[in-house]
N, C-alpha and C positions, 0 to 999 in steps of 0.2 A: 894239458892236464884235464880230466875228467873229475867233474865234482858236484856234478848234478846228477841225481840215479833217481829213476822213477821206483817209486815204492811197490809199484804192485806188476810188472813183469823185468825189471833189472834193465831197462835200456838206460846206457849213459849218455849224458849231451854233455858238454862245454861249457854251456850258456844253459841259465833261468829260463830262458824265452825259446830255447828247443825244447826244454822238457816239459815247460808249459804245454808248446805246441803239441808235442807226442803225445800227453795227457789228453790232450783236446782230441786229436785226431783218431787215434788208436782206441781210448777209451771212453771217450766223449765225456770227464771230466773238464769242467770250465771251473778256471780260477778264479779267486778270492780279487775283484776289485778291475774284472773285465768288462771293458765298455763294448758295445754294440756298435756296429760297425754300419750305416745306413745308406744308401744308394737313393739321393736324390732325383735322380733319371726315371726308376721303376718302385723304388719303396724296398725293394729287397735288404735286408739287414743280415750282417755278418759278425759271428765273434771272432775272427781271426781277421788285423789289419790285412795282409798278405794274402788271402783269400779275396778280400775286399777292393784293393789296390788291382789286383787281376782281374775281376769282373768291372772293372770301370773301363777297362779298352773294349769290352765288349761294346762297350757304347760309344767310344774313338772310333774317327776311321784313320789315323796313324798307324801305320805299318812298320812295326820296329824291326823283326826280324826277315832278312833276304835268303834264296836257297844259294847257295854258291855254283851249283849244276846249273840249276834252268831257271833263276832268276825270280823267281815265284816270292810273293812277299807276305806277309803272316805277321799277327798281332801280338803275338808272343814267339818264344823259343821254342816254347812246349807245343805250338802249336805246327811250328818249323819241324821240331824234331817226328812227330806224326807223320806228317808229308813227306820227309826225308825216307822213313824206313816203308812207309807203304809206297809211296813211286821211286824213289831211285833201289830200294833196296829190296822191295816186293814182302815186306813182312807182315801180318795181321795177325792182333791179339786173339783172332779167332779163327775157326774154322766151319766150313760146311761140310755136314756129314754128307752131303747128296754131289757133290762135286769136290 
C-alpha cells in the first residue's frame, strides 16, 4: 500500500524514508532533523546514510560482489552490474560520434 506521495511531482513510496530520499535526490530538499553523514578516512560528509555506507568501500579493499562469467570481483553490485554490460554485454551509456 502506497501512502507516502511527494507533494511537488506525485511520486509515491511505501516508506517515510523513500520519500525522504526522493526529496533529497530528485529535488534536493533535505529533511527536517537530518544528520550529516562524515567519513572519517577523507572528511567527506554525506546526507543520505546509504550514500554514505557506499562510499566507505571505496576505502575497503573487500570485494563483495564476483562476475559469474569471468570471475572478476567488484566492491559493490553497482559496480558488477557496469562491468557486466560493458564486457560481457558490450553496452555504453555513451557514444562516440567519430567511431
Amino acid at each position: 500500500m502506497i501512502t507516502h506521495v511527494c507533494e511537488i511531482c506525485g511520486a509515491a513510496y511505501k516508506s517515510a524514508g523513500g520519500l525522504q530520499t526522493h526529496r533529497f535526490v530528485k529535488h534536493n530538499i533535505r529533511w527536517k532533523n537530518a544528520s550529516e553523514w562524515k567519513c572519517e578516512k577523507c572528511e567527506k560528509t554525506f546526507k543520505l546514510k546509504a550514500v554514505f555506507e557506499r562510499h566507505l568501500l571505496t576505502h575497503s579493499s573487500v570485494l563483495l560482489a564476483k562476475c559469474d562469467i569471468c570471475g572478476k570481483s567488484y566492491k559493490t553490485k553497482g559496480d558488477l552490474n557496469v562491468h557486466y554490460k560493458r564486457i560481457h554485454l558490450n553496452i555504453y551509456p555513451y557514444h562516440c560520434d567519430k567511431c
